[in-house]
C-alpha positions in Angstrom: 0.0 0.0 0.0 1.0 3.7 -1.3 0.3 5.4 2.3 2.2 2.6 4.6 5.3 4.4 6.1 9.0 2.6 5.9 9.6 1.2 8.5 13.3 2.6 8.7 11.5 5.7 9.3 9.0 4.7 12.0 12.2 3.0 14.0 13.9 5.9 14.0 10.9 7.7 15.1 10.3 5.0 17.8 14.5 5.3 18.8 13.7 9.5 19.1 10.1 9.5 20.9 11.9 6.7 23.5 14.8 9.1 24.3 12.8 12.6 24.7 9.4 11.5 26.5 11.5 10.9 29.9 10.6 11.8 32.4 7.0 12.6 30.8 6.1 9.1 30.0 6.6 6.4 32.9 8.6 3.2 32.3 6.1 0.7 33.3 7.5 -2.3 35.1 7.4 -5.9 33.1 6.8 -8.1 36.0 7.0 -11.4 35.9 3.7 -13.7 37.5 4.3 -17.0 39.0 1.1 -18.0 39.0 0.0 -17.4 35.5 3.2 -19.0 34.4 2.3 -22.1 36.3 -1.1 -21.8 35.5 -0.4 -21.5 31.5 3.1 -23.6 31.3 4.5 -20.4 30.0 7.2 -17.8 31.1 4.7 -15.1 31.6 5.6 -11.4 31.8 3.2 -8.9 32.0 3.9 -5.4 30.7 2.5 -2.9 33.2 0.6 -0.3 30.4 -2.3 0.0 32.9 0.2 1.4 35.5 1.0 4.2 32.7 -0.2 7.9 33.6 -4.3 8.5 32.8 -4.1 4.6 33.2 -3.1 3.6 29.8 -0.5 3.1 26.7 -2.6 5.8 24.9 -0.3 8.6 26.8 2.9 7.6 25.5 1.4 8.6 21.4 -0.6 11.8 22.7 2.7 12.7 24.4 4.5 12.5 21.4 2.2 14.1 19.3 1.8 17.2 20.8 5.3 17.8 21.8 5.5 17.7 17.4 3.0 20.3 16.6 4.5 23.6 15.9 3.5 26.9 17.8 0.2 27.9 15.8 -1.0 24.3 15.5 -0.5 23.9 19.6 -2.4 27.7 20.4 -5.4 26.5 17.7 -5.6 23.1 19.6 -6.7 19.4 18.4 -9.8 18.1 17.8 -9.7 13.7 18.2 -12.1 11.0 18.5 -11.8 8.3 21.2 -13.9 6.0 23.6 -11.6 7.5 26.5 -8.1 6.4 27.2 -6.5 8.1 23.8 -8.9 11.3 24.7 -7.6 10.9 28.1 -4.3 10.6 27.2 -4.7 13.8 24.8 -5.9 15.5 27.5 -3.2 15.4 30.3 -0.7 15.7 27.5 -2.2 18.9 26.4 -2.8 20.2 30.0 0.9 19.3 30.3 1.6 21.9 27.2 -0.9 24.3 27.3 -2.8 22.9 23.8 -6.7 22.7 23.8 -7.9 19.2 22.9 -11.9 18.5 22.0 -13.0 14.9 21.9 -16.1 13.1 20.1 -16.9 10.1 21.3 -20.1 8.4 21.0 -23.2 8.4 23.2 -22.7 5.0 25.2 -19.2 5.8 25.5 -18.2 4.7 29.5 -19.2 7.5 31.8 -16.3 6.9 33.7 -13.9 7.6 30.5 -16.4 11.2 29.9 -15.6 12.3 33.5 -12.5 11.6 33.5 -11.2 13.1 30.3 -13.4 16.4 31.0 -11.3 15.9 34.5 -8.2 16.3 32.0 -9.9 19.6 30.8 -10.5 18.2 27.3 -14.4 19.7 26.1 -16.3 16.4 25.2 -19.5 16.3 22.1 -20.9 13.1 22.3 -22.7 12.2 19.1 -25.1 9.1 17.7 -22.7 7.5 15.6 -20.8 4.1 16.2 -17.4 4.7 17.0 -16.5 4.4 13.0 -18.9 7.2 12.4 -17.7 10.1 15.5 -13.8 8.9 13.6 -15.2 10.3 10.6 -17.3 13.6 11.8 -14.2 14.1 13.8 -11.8 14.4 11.3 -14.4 16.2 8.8 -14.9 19.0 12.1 -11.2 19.5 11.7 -10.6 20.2 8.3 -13.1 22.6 9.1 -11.9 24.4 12.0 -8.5 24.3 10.5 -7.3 22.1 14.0 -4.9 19.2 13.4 -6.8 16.0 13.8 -5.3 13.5 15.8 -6.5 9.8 14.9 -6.3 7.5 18.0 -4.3 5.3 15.5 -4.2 6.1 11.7 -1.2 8.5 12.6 2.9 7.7 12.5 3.6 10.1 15.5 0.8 8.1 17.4 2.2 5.3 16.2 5.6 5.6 17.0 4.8 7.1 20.4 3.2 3.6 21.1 6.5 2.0 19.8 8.1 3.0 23.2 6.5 -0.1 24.8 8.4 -2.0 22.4 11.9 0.0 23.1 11.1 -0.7 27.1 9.8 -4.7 26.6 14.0 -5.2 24.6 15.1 -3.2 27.6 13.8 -5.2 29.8 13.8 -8.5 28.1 15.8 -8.9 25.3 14.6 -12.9 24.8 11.5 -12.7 24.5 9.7 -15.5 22.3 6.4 -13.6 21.9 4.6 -10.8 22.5 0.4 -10.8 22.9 -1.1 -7.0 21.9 -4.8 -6.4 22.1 -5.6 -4.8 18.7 -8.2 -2.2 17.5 -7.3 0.3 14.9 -3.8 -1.2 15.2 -1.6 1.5 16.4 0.1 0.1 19.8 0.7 -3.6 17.8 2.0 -1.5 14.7 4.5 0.1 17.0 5.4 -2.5 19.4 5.8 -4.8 16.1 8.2 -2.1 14.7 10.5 -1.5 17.2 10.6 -4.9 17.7 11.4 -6.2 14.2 14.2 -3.9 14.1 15.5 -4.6 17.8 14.5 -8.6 18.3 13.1 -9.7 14.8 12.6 -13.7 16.1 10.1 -12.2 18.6 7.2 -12.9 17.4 3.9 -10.4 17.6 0.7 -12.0 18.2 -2.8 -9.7 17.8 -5.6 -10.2 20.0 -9.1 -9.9 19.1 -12.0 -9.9 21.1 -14.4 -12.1 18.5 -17.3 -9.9 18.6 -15.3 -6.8 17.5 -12.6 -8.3 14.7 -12.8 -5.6 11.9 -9.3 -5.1 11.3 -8.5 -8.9 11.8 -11.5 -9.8 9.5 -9.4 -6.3 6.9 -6.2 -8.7 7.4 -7.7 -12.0 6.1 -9.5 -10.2 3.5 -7.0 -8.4 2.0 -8.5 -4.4 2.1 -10.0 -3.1 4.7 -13.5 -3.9 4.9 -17.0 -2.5 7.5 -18.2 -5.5 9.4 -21.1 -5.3 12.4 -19.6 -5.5 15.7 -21.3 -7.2 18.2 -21.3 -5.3 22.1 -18.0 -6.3 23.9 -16.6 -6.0 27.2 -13.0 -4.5 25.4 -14.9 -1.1 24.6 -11.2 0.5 23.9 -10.6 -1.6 20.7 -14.1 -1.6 19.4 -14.3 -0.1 16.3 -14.1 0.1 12.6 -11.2 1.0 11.2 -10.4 4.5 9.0 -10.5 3.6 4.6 -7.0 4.6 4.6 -5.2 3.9 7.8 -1.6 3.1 7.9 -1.7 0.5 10.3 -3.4 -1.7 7.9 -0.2 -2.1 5.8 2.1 -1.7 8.8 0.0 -5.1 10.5 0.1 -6.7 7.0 4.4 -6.9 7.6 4.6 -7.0 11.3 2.0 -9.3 13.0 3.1 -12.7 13.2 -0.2 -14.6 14.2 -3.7 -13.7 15.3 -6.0 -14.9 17.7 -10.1 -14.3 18.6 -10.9 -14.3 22.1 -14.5 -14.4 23.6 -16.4 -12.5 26.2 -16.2 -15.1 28.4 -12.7 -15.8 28.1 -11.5 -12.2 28.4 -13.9 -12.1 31.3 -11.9 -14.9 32.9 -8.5 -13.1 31.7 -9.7 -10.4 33.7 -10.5 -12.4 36.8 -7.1 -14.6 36.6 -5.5 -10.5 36.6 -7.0 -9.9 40.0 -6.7 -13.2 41.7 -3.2 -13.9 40.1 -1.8 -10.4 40.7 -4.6 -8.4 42.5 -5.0 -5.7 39.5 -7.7 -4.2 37.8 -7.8 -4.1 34.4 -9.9 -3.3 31.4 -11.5 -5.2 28.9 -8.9 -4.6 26.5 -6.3 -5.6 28.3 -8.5 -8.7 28.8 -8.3 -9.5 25.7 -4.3 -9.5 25.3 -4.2 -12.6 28.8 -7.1 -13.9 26.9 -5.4 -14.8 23.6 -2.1 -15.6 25.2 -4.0 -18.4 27.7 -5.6 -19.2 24.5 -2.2 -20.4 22.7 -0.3 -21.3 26.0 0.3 -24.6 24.4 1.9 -23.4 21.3 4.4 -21.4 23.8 4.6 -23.6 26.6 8.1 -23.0 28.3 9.0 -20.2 26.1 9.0 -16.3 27.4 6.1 -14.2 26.5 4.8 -10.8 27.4 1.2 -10.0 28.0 0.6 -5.5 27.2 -1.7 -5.1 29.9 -2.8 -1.8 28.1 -5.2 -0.2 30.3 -7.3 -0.4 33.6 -10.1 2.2 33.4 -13.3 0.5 33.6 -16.2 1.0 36.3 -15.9 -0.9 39.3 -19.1 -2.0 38.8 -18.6 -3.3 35.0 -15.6 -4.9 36.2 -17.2 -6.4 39.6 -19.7 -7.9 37.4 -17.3 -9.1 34.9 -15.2 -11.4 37.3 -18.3 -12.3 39.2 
């Protein structure tokens, strides 16, 4: 595809964003779990993204994406769409720089997400549109306004911003056999997969899909991307169809080694083996991620693999009833 970026460039993007984000963007911990590994006949090693600032990965790309803009595109602000942890992650990073960011996000977005990115100081419109749709009207409102529009994915500074997880996971583990990335609109697995093929190409880079919600996995197998009907899913943050032209398309075409579909009920037992394992609350999202690696434990039995945890904000209540 015409519009995929080398990925010479987005390395050396990754290499950059991983040097100057410090002290801005936390190092989360990989930490190793005994019980999953015994429980899964892995080496498992979970990669702490829910212990990142606002709660999620999404920081590290909204971090790096501001800190790009130049002078007039920072005073005119950003306009994004997002079902909360990128529009959260926008927001503290534009609190952080003094750059007005305005969300759209749909109607049944999680009311915990809305507070907490007006929290942030971002100004929220919710419209009636699937997730696709707010995408679209987003970046339409944009071009309109003259504001830089900052996709949650289809964007290489977003994208290599995410890629920092993959700097930290060679850091910290240079061996590692596989990697398992929850997967949306692609951007964290497009980076992770980058800096990764460039730094430990034998790792391999597993996708995780929650089966109600596979567009871009369903895009892969087809060739193009396609528009599918979701069905409801506890992984809100990768629901989603995914933008005509996005980059990450191309990028997961070279970089994604295997992919795996996941459903509600296993995620919602990924998410109960999190807090009785390690006594952590995560999203669905990151459910998704322990959910596919449990899934192909046998095909990695003994070897060392990383779980991203991306994210933890979810109502206590959703999640209460999740693990139940």
């Amino acid at each position: 595809m015409t519009n995929v970026p080398s990925l010479a460039d987005l390395q050396q993007a990754i290499r950059q964003a991983h040097q100057v984000l410090r002290p801005q963007v936390a190092v989360t911990p990989l930490s190793h779990s005994a019980r999953l590994s015994a429980m899964t006949g892995c080496e498992v090693y979970l990669k702490c993204e829910h212990l990142q600032h606002t709660g999620s990965f999404k920081y590290r790309g909204a971090s790096n994406k501001l800190r790009l803009l130049d002078a007039e595109q920072r005073r005119l602000g950003v306009i994004t769409a997002s079902s909360g942890n990128h529009g959260q992650g926008l927001a503290l990073a534009g609190r952080a720089l003094a750059v007005p960011v305005t969300v759209f996000t749909t109607r049944d977005a999680s009311v915990y997400k809305l507070e907490a990115m007006r929290t942030l100081g971002a100004e929220v419109c919710c419209l009636d549109l699937d997730p696709l749709g707010v995408e679209l009207e987003a970046g339409r409102q944009a071009r309109l306004q003259g504001k830089p529009f900052v996709s949650p994915y289809n964007d290489f500074d977003i994208i290599a911003g995410q890629g920092t997880v993959g700097m930290e996971l060679f850091e910290q583990l240079p061996e590692l056999d596989a990697v398992f990335v929850a997967v949306g609109g692609g951007g964290l697995i497009s980076g992770i997969g980058a800096a990764l093929q460039g730094l430990a190409p034998r790792t391999r880079i597993i996708g995780c899909w929650p089966a109600n919600a596979p567009t871009l996995q369903a895009s892969l197998q087809a060739g193009r991307i396609i528009d599918m009907q979701e069905q409801e899913t506890l992984s809100d943050g990768t629901a989603g169809g995914v933008e005509p032209d996005s980059i990450t398309f191309g990028l997961c075409q070279q970089l994604l080694s295997q992919t795996v579909l996941v459903s509600e009920a296993e995620i919602k037992a990924a998410m109960r083996d999190a807090a009785s394992c390690e006594r952590w609350i995560i999203e669905g999202a990151a459910g998704v991620a322990l959910a596919g690696m449990k899934k192909l434990a046998e095909e990695y039995r003994g070897k060392k693999v990383a779980v991203v945890l991306c994210g933890r904000n979810i109502v206590l209540e959703k999640f209460l009833e999740a693990i139940a």
